[in-house]
C-alpha positions as CSV (number, residue, x, y, z in Angstrom):
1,X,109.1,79.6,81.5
2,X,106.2,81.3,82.8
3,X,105.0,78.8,85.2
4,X,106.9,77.8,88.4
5,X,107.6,74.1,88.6
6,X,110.3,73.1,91.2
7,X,113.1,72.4,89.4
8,X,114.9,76.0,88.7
9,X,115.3,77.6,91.8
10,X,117.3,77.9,94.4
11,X,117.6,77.5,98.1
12,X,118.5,80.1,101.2
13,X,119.4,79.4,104.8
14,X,117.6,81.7,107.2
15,X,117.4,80.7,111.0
16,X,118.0,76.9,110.6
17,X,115.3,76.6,107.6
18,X,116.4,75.8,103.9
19,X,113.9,78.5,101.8
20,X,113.7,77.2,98.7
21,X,112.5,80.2,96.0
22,X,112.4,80.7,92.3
23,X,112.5,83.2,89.2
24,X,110.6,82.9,86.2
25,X,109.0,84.6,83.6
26,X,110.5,88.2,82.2
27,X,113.6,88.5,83.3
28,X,113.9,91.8,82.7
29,X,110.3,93.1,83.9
30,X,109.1,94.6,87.1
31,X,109.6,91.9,90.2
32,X,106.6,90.3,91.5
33,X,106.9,88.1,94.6
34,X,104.3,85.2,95.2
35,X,103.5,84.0,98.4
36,X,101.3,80.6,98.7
37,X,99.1,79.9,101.5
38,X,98.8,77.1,104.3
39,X,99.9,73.7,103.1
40,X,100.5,74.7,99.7
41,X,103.3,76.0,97.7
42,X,104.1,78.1,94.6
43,X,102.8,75.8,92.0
44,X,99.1,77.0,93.7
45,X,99.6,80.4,91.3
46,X,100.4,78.7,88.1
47,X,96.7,79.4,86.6
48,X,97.5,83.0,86.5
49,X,101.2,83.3,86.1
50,X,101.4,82.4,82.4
51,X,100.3,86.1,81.1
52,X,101.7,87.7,84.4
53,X,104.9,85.9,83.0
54,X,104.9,87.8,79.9
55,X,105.8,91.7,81.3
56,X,106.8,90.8,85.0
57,X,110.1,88.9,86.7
58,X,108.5,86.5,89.0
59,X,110.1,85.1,91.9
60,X,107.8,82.3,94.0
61,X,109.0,82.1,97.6
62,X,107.9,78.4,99.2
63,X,107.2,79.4,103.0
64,X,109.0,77.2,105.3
65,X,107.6,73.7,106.1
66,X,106.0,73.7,102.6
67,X,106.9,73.0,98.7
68,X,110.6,72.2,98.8
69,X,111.3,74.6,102.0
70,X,112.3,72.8,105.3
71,X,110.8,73.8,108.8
72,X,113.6,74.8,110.8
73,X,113.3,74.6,114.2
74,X,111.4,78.0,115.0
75,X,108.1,78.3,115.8
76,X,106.1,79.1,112.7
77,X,104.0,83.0,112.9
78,X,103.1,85.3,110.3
79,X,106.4,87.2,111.5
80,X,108.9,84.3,110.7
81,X,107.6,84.2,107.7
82,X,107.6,88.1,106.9
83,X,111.2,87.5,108.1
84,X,111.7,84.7,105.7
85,X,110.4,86.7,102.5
86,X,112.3,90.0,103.7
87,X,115.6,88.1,104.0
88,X,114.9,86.7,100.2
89,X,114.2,90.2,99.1
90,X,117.5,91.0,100.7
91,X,119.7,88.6,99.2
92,X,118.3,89.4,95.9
93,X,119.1,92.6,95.8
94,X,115.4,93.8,94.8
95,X,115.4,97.6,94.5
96,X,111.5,97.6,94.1
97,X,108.7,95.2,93.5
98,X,105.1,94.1,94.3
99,X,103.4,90.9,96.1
100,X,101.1,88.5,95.2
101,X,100.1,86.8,98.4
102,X,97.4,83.9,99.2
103,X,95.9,83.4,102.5
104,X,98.8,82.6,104.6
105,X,101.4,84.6,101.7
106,X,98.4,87.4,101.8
107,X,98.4,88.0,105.8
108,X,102.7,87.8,105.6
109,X,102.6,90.0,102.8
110,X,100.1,92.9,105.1
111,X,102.5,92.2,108.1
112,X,105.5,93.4,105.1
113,X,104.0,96.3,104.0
114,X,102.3,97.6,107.3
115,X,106.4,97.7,108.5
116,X,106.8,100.1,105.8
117,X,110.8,98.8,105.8
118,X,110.9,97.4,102.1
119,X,110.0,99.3,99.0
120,X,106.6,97.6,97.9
121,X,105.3,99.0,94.4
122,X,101.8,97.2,94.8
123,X,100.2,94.6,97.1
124,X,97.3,92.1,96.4
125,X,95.8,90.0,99.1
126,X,93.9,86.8,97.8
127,X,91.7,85.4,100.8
128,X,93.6,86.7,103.5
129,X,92.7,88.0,107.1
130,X,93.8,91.0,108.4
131,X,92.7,90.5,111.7
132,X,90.9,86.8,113.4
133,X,88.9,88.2,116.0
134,X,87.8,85.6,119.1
135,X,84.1,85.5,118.5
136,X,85.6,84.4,114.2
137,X,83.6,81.3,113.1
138,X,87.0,80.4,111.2
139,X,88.6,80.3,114.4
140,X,86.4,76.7,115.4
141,X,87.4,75.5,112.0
142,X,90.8,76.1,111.9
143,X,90.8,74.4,115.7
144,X,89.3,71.3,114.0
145,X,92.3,71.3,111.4
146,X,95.1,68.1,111.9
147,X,97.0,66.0,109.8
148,X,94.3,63.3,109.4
149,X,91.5,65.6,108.4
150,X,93.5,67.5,105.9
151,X,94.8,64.4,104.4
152,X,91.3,63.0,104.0
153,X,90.0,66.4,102.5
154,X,92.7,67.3,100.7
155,X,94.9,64.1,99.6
156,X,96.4,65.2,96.5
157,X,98.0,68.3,98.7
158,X,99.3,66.0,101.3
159,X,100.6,63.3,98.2
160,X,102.4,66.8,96.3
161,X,104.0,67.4,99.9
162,X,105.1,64.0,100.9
163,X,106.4,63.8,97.1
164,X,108.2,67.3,97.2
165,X,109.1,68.6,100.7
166,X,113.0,67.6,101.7
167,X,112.0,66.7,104.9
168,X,108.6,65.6,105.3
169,X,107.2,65.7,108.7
170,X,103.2,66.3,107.8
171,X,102.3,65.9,111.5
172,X,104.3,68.4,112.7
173,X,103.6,70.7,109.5
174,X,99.5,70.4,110.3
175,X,100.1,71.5,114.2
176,X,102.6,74.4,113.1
177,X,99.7,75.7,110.8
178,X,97.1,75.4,113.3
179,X,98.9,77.5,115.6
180,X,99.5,80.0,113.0
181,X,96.2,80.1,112.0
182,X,94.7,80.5,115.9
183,X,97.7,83.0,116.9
184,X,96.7,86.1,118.7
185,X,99.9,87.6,119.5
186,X,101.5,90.5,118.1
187,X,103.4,87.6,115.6
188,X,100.4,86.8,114.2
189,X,97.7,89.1,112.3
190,X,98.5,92.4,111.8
191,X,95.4,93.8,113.2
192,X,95.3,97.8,112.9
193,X,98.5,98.2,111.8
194,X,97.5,97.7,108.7
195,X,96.6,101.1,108.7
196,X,100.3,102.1,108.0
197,X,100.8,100.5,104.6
198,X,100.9,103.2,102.0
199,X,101.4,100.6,99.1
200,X,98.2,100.2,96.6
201,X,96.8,97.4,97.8
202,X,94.3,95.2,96.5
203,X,91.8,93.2,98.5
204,X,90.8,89.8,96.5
205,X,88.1,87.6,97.6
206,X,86.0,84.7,96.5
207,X,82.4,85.2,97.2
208,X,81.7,82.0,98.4
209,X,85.1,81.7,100.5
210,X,84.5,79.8,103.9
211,X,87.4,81.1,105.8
212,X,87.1,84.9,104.8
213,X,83.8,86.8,105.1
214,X,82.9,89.8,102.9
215,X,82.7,91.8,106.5
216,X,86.9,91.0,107.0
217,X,87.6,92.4,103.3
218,X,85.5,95.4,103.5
219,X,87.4,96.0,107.0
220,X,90.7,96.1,105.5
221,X,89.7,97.9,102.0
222,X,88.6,100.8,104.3
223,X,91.3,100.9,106.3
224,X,94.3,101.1,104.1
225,X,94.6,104.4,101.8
226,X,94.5,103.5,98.1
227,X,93.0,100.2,98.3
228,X,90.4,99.1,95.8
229,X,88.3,95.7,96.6
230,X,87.4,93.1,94.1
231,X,85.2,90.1,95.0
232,X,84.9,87.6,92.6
233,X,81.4,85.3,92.1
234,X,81.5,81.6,91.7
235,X,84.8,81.5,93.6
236,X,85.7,80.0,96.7
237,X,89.0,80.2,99.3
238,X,91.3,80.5,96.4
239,X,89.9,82.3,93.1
240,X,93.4,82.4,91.3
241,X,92.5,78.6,90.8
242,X,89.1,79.0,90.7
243,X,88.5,82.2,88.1
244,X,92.0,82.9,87.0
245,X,90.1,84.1,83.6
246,X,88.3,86.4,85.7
247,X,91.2,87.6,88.0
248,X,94.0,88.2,85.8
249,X,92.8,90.6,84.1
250,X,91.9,92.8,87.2
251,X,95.7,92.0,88.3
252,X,96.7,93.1,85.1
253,X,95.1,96.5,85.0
254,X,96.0,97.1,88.8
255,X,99.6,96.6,88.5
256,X,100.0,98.8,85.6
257,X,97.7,101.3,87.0
C-alpha cells in the first residue's frame, strides 16, 4: 500500500493519549514521517503519497485528538505534540529520517528540528507558521474558530472525525485547537529558535493560503541555513491536496537532493 487508510497501524500510549500511527509504502526505503494539520489526520497526504510510496518507508503519525488518536487529558501545544512524535520515533527505533509536516504537523515538525535532539535527514513545512505575531490577521480568525463554525464549513471533516476518532468529543477537540492555534508561550511557535535547525528544510506554501502570508514563509526560508522556498500558484492552505501534480515532484527532487 502506498496510501494510508486506518486500518494497518498501530497504537502507542504516551501521557494518557492512545497515538494511533502507521507504516506504508517501501518498506525498506528511507523513513518519512507525516504529520497532518488541525482537525485532520493522515489520510490529508494521500494525494501525494502514492509515488513517495514507491522509494520511501512511510509512517503517518495521527496527532492526538484527531484521526483514530485519543486526547488524553493534557493540554494540547505544539510541544505535546513534538513530544508525541519524538516518543513514536523512539519506540520505532528510527536511526534517521525526514518529515513531511502540514500546518499544525509543519509547526511540531520546526519545534523537532530546532531541538536538534533527533536525527532529521530533511524537513518540509506545508503552510505552517513559524512564529504568530499579536498584530497576525490569522490570529482574529483563528479566535473566531468553534465547533459549530467548523462543522458548517467543513462537514465532511467533522463526519470523517465523528466516524473515525475512538472517542469523539468534537467540542472539546475545536477549543483544544483554538488554543493551540492562539498560544504564545514558549509551548507554542517556535519563534527564533528556528534558527538552530541545521536539517534542509523546505518552506511550502500555497499562494493564495489565508492563514499563511508570503511575508511568514520568506521569514523562515531566510532564517534557517539550507532552506529553499517553493510557493505554489492556484493553491490554497493545503497545496498537497490542491496541486499534488505540482508538489511532488519538487518533494521528489528535494529529498534526493
Amino acid at each position: 500500500m502506498t496510501t494510508f487508510n486506518h486500518q494497518d497501524g498501530q497504537h502507542i500510549e504516551i501521557d494518557h493519549a492512545s497515538l494511533y500511527f502507521e507504516q506504508q509504502g517501501n518498506k525498506e526505503g528511507p523513513v518519512l514521517v507525516f504529520l497532518h494539520g488541525g482537525f485532520g489526520d493522515i489520510e490529508t497526504f494521500n494525494s501525494i503519497t502514492p509515488r513517495l510510496g514507491r522509494n520511501y518507508r512511510l509512517i503517518g503519525i495521527d496527532s492526538r485528538g484527531q484521526g483514530r488518536s485519543t486526547l488524553g487529558p493534557s493540554r494540547l501545544t505544539y510541544k505535546r505534540i513534538q513530544q508525541d512524535v519524538e516518543a513514536v520515533v523512539r519506540h520505532l527505533g528510527l536511526e534517521h529520517f525526514s518529515i513531511i509536516g502540514h500546518s499544525d504537523g509543519g509547526i511540531a515538525a520546526l519545534r523537532i528540528a530546532a531541538a536538534n535532539t533527533l536525527p532529521i535527514d530533511k524537513l518540509v513545512t506545508i503552510g505552517a507558521h513559524w512564529a504568530l505575531k499579536a498584530d497576525d490577521p490569522t490570529r482574529g480568525m483563528y479566535t473566531e474558530v468553534t465547533a459549530e463554525s467548523w462543522r458548517e464549513m467543513f462537514p465532511h471533516s467533522y463526519d470523517s472525525y465523528q466516524v473515525m476518532n475512538p472517542a469523539p468529543d468534537f467540542e472539546r477537540l475545536a477549543v483544544a485547537l483554538r488554543a493551540l492555534w492562539l498560544d504564545s508561550g514558549a509551548d507554542g511557535y517556535p519563534n527564533e529558535a528556528v534558527r538552530n535547525i541545521t536539517a534542509d528544510l523546505l518552506v511550502v506554501r500555497g499562494d493564495e493560503d489565508m492563514l499563511v502570508s508570503r511575508t511568514n514563509a520568506i521569514e523562515l526560508a531566510d532564517r534557517v541555513l539550507n532552506a529553499r522556498l517553493l510557493n505554489i500558484p492556484f493553491a490554497n492552505h493545503s497545496p498537497q491536496e490542491d496541486r499534488p501534480e505540482w508538489l511532488t515532484p519538487v518533494l521528489e527532487a528535494f529529498l534526493a537532493d
